[in-house]
Structures are given as structure tokens and as C-alpha cells.
Backbone bond lengths (Angstrom), bond angles and torsions (degrees), N, CA, C in turn:
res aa  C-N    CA-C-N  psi(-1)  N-CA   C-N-CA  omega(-1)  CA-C   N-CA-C  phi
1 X - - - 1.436 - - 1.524 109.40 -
2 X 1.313 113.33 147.45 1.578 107.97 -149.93 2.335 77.50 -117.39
3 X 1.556 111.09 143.46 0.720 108.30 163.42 1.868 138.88 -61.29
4 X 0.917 133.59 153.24 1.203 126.21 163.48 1.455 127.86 -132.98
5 X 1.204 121.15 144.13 1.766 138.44 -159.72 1.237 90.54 -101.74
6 X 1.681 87.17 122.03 1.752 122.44 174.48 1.522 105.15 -81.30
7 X 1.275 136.55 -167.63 1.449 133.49 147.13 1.257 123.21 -116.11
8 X 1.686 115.90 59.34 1.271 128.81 -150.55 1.591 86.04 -110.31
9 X 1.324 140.68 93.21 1.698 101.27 151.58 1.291 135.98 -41.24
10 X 0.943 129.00 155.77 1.603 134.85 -158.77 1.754 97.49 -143.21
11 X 1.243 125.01 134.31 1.424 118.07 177.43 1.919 92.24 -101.16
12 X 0.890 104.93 107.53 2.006 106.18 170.02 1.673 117.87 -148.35
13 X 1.013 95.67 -179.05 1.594 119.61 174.56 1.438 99.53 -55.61
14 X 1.489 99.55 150.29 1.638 96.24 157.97 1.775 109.23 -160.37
15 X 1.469 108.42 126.77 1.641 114.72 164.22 1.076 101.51 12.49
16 X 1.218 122.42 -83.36 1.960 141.21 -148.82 1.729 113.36 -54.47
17 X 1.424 106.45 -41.73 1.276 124.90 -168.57 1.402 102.01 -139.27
18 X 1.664 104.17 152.22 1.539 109.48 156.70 1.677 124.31 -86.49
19 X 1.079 104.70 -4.19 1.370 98.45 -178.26 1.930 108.92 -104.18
20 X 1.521 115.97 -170.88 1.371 122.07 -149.63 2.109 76.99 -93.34
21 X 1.778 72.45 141.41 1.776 94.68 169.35 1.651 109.71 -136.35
22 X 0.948 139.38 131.28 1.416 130.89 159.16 1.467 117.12 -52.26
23 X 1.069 129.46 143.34 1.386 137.34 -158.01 1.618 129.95 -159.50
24 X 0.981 140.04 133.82 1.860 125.44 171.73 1.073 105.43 -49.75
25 X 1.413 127.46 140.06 1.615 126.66 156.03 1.435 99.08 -71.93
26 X 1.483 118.55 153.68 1.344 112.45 138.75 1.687 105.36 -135.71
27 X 1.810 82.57 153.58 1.490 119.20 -167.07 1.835 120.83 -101.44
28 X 0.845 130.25 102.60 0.970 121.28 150.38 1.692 134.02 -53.07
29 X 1.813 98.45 126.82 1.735 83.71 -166.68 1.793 91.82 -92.20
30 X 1.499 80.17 151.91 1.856 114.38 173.18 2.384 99.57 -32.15
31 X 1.314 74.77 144.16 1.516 85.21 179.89 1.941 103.00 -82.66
32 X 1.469 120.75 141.66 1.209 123.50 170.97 1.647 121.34 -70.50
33 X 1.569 126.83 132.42 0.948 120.65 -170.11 1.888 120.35 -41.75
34 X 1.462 113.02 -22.45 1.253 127.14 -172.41 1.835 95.43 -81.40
35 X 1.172 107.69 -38.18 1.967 100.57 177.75 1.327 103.57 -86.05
36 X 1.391 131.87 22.78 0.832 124.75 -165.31 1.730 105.81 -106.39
37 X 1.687 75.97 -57.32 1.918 102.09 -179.18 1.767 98.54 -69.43
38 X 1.258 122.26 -24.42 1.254 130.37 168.35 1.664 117.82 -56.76
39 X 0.995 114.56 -68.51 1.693 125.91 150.44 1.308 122.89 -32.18
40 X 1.227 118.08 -54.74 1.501 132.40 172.38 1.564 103.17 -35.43
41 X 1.470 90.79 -83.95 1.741 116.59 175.87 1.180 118.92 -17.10
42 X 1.532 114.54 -64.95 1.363 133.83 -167.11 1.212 110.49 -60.32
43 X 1.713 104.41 -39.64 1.803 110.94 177.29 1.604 123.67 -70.50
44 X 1.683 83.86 -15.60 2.053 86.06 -158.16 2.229 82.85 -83.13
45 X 1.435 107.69 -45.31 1.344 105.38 177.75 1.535 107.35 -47.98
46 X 0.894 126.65 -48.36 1.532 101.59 -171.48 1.655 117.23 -107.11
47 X 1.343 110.92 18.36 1.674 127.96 138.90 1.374 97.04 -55.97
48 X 1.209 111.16 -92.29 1.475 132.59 161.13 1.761 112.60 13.64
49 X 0.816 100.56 -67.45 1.761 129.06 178.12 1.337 93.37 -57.18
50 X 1.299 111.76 -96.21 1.516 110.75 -158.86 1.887 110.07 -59.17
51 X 1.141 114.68 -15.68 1.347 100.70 162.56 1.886 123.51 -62.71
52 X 1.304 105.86 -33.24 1.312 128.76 173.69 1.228 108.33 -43.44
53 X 1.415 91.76 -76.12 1.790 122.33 162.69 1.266 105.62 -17.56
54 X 1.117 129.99 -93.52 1.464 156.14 170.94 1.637 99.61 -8.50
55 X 1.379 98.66 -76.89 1.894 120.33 -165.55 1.860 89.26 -53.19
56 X 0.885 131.47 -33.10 1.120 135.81 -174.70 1.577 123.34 -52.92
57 X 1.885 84.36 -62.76 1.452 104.72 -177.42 1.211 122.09 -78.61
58 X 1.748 120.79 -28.15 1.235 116.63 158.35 2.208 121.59 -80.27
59 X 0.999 110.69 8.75 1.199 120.12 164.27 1.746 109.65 -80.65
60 X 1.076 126.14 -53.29 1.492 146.99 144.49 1.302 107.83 2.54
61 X 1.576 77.19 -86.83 1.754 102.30 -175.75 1.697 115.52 -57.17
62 X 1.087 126.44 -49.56 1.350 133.07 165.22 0.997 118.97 -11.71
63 X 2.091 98.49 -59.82 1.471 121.78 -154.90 1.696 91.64 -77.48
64 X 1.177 119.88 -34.12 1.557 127.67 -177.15 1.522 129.81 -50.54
65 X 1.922 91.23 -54.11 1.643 97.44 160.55 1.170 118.71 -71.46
66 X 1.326 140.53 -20.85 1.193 145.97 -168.70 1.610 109.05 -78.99
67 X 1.266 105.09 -43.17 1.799 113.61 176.03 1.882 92.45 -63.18
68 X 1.507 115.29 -69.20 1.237 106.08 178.55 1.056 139.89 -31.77
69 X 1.531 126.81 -51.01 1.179 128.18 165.90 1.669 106.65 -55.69
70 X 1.200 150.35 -46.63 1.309 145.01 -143.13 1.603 80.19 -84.20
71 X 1.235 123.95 -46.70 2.016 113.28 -174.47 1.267 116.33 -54.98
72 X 1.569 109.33 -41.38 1.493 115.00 171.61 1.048 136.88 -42.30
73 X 1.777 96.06 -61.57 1.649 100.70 156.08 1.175 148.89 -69.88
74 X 1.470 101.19 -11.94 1.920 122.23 156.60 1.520 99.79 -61.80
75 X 1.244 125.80 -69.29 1.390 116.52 -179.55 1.517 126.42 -54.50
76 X 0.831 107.97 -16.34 2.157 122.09 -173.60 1.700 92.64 -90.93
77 X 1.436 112.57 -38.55 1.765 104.45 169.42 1.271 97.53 -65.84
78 X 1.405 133.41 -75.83 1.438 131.08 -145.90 1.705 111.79 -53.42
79 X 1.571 94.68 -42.48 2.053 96.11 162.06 1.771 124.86 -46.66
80 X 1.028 89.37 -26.79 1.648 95.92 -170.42 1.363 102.03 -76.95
81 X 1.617 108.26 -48.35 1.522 111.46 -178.95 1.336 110.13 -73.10
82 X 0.952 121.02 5.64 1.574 120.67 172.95 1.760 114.12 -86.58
83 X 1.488 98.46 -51.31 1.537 121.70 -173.85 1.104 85.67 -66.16
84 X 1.065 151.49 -68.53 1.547 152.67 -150.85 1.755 107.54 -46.58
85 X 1.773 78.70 -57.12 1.597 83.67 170.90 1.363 136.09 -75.56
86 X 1.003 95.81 -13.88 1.708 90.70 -177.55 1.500 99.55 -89.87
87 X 1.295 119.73 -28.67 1.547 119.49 -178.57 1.401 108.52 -46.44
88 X 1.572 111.94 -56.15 1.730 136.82 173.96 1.229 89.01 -43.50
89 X 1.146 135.91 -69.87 1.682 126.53 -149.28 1.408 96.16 -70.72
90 X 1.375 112.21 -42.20 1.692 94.88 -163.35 1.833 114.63 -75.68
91 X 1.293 92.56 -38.59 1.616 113.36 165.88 1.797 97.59 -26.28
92 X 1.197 114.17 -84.83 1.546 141.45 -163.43 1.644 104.79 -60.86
93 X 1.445 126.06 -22.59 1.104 129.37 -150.04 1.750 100.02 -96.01
């Protein structure tokens, strides 16, 4: 929506200078209830999305800690069978 100039003077700032200049306001007119629900839409779709997104990436991740933990405890067995053994050797030794 492209602005449009009222015939309001306005006392403000302006680019050119720092000090007060009289000037046109311009106004943007009000959005129509149809650009409205239009806007809405567009936002809730790509809420929408990145919630997807989201459910996605923490599904991922889930699967990630879940692999992790199972290595951990592969490795926390293989320690044991280690200690075990070396206990035996030293035991016997």
C-alpha cells in the first residue's frame, strides 16, 4: 500500500535539517478486513510451518539421544569386561 498526503501540516523533523519544519503528513490508509484475514492466514501458515519444523527437529533429536544412550551403555558393558579382566589377570598374576 503506497502512502498518501493529507493536507494536514505537521510540525516535525525532516532529512534536510535537524531542526522542526512544517511538512505534509502522510497516512497510510487502514488495511481492509479481507487484507486483514489475508495477513492473518499467511502468518498462521507459516506458524504452521515452523511448528512442523520444530516437531520434526525435536523428533530427530529424540532419535539422537536415544541412539546415544544405547552406545553408552555398550561402552559401560565393554568397561566392565575389561575390569573384570584385568582384575583376573592381576588376581592370578
Amino acid at each position: 500500500m503506497a502512502g498518501i498526503c493529507v493536507d494536514l501540516p505537521l510540525l516535525c523533523r525532516t532529512p534536510e535539517n535537524s531542526g522542526l519544519a512544517w511538512t505534509r503528513a502522510t497516512v497510510e490508509p487502514k488495511m481492509t478486513i479481507d487484507e486483514r484475514l489475508e495477513k492473518l492466514t499467511e502468518r498462521h501458515e507459516a506458524l504452521t510451518q515452523t511448528v512442523e519444523a520444530m516437531a520434526t527437529m525435536q523428533r530427530d533429536l529424540t532419535e539422537s539421544v536415544r541412539q546415544d544412550g544405547e552406545h553408552i551403555r555398550a561402552l559401560a558393558r565393554i568397561a566392565e569386561i575389561h575390569e573384570r579382566r584385568l582384575t583376573n589377570l592381576e588376581g592370578n598374576g
